[in-house]
C-alpha positions in Angstrom: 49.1 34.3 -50.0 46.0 33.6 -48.0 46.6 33.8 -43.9 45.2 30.5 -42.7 43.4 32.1 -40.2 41.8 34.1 -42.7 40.4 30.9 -43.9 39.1 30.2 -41.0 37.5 33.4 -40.9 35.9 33.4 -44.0 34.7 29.8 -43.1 32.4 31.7 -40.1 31.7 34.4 -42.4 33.6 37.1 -40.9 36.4 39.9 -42.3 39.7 39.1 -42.3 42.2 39.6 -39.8 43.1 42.9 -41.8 39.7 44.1 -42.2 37.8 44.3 -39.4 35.6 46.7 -40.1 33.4 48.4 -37.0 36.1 46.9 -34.5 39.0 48.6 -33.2 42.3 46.4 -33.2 42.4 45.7 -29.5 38.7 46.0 -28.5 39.5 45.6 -24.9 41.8 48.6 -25.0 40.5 51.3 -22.0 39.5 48.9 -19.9 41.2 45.5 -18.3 42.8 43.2 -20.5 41.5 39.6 -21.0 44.9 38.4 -20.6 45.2 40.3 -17.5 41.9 40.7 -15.9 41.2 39.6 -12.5 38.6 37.4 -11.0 36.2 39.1 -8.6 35.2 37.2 -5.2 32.2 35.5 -7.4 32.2 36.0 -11.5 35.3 36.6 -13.3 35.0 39.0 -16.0 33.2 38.3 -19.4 36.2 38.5 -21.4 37.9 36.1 -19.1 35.5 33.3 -19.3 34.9 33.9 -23.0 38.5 33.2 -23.8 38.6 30.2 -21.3 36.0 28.6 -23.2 37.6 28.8 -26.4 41.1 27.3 -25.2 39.7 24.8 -22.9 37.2 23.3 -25.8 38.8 21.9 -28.5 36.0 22.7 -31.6 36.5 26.6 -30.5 40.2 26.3 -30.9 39.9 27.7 -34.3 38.1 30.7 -33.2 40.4 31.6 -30.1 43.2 31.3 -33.0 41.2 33.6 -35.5 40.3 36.6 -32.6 44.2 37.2 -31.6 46.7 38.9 -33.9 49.4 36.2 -34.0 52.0 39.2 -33.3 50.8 40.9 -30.4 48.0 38.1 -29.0 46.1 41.1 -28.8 42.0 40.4 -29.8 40.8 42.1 -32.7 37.1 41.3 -32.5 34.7 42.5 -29.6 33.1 40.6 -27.2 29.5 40.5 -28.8 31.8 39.4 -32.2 33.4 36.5 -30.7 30.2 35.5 -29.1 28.6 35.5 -32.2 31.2 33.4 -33.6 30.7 30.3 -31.0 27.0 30.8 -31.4 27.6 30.2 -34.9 29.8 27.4 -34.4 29.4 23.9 -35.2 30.0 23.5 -31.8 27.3 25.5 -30.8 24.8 24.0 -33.2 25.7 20.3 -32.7 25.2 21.0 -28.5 22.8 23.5 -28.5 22.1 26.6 -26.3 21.4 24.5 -22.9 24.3 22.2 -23.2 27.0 25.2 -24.9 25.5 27.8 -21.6 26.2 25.1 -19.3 29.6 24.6 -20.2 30.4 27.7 -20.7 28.9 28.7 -17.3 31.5 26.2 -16.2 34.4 29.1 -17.7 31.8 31.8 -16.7 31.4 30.4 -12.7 33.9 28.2 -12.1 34.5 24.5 -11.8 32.9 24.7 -7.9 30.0 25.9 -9.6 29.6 23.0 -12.2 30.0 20.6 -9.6 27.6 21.4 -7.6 24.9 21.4 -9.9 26.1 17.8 -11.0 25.6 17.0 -7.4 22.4 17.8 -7.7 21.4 15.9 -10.2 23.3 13.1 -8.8 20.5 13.6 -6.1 17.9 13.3 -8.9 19.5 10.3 -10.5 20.3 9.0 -7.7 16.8 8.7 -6.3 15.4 7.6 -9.6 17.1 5.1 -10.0 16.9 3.5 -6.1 12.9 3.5 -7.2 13.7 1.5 -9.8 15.7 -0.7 -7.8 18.9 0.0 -9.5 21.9 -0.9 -7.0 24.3 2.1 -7.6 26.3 0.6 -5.4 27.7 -1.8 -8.4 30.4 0.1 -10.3 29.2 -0.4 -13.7 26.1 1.2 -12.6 27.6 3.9 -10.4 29.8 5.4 -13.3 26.8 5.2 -15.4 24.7 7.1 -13.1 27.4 9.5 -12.3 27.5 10.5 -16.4 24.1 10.4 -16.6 23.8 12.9 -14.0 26.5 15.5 -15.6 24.2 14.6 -19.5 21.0 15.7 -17.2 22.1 18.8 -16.0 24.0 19.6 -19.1 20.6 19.0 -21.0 18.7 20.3 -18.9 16.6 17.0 -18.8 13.8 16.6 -16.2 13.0 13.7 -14.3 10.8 11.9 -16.8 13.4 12.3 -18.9 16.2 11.0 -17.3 13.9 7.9 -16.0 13.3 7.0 -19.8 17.3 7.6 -20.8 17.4 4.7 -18.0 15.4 2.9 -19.3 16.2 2.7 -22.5 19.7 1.0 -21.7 19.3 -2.4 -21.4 22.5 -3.6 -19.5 21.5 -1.1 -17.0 17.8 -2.0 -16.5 18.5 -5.5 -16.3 19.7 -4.7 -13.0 16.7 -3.3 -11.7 15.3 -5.1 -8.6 13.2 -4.0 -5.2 12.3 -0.3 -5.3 9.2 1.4 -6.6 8.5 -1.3 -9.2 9.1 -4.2 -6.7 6.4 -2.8 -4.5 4.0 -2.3 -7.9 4.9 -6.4 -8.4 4.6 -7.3 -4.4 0.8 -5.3 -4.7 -0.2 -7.1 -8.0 0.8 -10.9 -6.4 -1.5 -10.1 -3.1 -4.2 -8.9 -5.5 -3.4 -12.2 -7.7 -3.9 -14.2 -4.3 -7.4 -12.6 -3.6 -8.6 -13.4 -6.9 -7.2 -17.2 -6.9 -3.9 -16.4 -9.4 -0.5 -18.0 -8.5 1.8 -15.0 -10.0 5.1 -16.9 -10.7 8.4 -15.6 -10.9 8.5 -15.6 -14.7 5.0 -13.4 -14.3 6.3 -11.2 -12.2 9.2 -10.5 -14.0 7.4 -10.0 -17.4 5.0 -7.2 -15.1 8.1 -5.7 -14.3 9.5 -5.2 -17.7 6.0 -4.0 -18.6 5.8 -1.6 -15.5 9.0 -0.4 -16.0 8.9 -0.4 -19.9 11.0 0.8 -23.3 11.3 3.6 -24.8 10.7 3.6 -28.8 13.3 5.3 -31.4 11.0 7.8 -31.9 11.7 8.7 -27.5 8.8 7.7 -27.0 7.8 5.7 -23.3 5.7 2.7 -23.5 4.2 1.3 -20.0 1.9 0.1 -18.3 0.3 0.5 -15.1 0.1 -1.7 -12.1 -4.1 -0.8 -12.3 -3.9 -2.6 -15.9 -2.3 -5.8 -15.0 -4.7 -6.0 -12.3 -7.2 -5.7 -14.5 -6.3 -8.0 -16.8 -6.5 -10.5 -13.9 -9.8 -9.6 -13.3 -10.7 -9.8 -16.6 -8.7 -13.4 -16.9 -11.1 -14.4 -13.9 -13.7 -13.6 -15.1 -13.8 -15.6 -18.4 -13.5 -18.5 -15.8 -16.3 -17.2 -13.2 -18.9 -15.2 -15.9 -20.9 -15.3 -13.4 -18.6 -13.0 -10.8 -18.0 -11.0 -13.6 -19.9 -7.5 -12.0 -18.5 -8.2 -8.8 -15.3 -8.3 -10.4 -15.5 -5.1 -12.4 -17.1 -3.5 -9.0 -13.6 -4.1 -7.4 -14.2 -7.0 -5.2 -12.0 -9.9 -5.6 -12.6 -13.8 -5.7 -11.7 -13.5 -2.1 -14.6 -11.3 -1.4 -17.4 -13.2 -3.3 -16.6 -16.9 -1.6 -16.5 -15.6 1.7 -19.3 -17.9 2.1 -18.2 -20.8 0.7 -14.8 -20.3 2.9 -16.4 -19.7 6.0 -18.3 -23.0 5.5 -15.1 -24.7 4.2 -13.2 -23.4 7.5 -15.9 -24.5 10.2 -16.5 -28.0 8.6 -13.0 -28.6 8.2 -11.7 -26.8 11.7 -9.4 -25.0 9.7 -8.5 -21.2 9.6 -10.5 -19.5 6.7 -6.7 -17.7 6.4 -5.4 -20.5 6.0 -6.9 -21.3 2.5 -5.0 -22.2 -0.6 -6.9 -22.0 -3.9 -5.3 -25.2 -4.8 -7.0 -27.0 -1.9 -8.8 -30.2 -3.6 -12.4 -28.5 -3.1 -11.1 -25.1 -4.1 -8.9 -26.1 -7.2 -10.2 -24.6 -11.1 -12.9 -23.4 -8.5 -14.5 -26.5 -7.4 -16.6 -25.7 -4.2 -18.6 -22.6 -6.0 -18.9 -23.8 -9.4 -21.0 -26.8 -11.2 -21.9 -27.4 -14.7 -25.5 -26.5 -15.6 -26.4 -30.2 -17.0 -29.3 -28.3 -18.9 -27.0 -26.2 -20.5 -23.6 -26.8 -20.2 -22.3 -23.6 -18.6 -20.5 -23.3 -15.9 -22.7 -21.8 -12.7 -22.6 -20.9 -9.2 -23.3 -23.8 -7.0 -25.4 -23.4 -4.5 -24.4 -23.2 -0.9 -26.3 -26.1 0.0 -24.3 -28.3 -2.2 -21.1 -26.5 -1.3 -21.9 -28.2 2.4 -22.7 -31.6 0.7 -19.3 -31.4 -1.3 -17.3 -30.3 1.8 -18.6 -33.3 3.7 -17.8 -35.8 1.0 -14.5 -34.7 1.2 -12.0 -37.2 3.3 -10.7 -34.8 5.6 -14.1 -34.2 7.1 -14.5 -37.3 8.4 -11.4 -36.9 11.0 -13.0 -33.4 12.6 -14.5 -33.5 15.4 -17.5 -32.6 13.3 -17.4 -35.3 11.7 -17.0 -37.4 14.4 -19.5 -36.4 16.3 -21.9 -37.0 13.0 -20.7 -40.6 12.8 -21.2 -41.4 16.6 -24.5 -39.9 16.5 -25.3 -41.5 13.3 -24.2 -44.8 14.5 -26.3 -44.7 17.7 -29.5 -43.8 15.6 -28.8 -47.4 13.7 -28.5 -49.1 16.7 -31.7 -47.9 18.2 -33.4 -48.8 14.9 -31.9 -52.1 15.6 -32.5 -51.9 19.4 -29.5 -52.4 20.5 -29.5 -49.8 22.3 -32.2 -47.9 24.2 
């Protein structure tokens, strides 16, 4: 009759229990026991942690059961044997050398020692995931960050890494607000203002999935850049303003290339130049710095001299004290036409 454990041994491709060939029956004989070897101040032995690991992890149970006689307990492989054994081990394979050293050092160092390099990466977690704007404060989220931080060490997985694992759950990103990524969205809305572009909440949320963006089956990350989207305002402006078009692809905004135009707006009107919104009536779809060519139909730059003209015709003019004064001094040259006055 076949000994079960035989079975198992044949399954990892090694003697039987009564043929061990090249191993003695108690290979830790002449020196100190597994079963009875003490820890030093910092490692315990080898053959301690080895024989930890295998009764603390389930999927090594069967070799901890094959490397003991049944009778005695005593182990009849040695240390290099049974090591070859879990790193032959489905275990092993399935987990791979980072994840099996890891836990293992666990058995090898002590449960102090896992911990703190978990609390490490809680550090690294941690801080990713504040740039993303993650609230870890939220206990869904904090129990997901705290396994994610034990995966990352475990693995072994860098920064990048852990960012996309983030990423790529969506119950967890769909938390994401403020951090890094808000600032990226707070810097493309001021650039949006320069060049005349309203970014709306839906916007800005759409640049934030983008900035933030998936990862692909493959583990593959997929993003873009706060640079694009701005350039893809720029670009969006320019359609409208072909005529701005170099200024805009030499970096300088809408903001830049009317100061003109707003300086004339602000001193006719008595207004702050600051205090412009691009959907002021004169400044609306770019009204005070753009006329249609009647030769040709395109749209063109109007010239400052008709920018004046326009801002004058506007109602608002009339109640400055510009205006005013104009009026008055209007009014008194048609009475001295008239002679009404001298």
């Amino acid at each position: 009759m076949v000994d079960e454990r035989d079975k198992i041994r044949q399954r990892l491709g090694l003697s039987p229990l009564d043929a061990a060939p090249g191993f003695p029956a108690n290979p830790f004989l002449g020196s100190t026991p597994a079963s009875t070897a003490k820890p030093t101040s910092t490692n315990p032995p080898i053959a301690t942690w080895i024989v930890n690991l295998l009764k603390n992890e389930p999927q090594l149970k069967a070799i901890y059961d094959a490397v003991r006689n049944p009778a005695t307990g005593e182990f009849i492989y040695s240390a290099d044997a049974i090591a070859d054994m879990i790193t032959s081990s489905d275990w092993y394979l399935k987990n791979g050398p980072t994840v099996a050293g890891n836990i293992a050092g666990r058995q090898r160092f002590g449960e102090k020692w896992y911990q703190d390099k978990i609390n490490q990466y809680k550090v690294t977690v941690s801080g990713i995931a504040n740039g993303m704007g993650i609230n870890a404060s939220d206990p869904t989220v904090a129990t997901y960050l705290s396994g994610l931080a034990e995966s990352s060490f475990l693995n072994g997985w860098d920064a990048d890494y852990i960012e996309n694992t983030i990423i790529g759950n969506a119950s967890i990103i769909s938390k994401a607000s403020g951090g890094l990524y808000q600032s990226k969205i707070d810097d493309i809305r001021s650039y949006g203002k320069l060049m005349g572009v309203d970014v709306s909440q839906t916007t800005a949320n759409g640049y934030l999935n983008r900035l933030i963006g998936t990862v692909t089956p493959q583990g593959l990350r997929v993003k873009t850049t706060a640079e694009a989207i701005k350039k893809e305002i720029a670009d969006q402006q320019a359609l409208l303003y072909p005529f701005f078009s170099d200024d805009f692809a030499a970096g300088r905004t809408l903001w830049d290339v009317t100061s003109l135009q707003r300086k004339k707006w602000a001193d006719l009107l008595e207004v702050d130049e600051d205090s412009l919104d691009w959907n002021d009536p004169l400044w609306k779809d770019g009204k005070i710095f753009t006329v249609v060519d009647e030769k040709t139909g395109k749209v063109v730059q109007r010239p400052a001299w008709d920018a004046e003209k326009l801002i004058k015709a506007d109602e608002r003019w009339q109640y400055t004290e510009n205006g005013t004064r104009t009026y008055e001094g209007l009014g008194a040259n048609v009475l001295r036409r008239m002679q009404f006055v001298e």
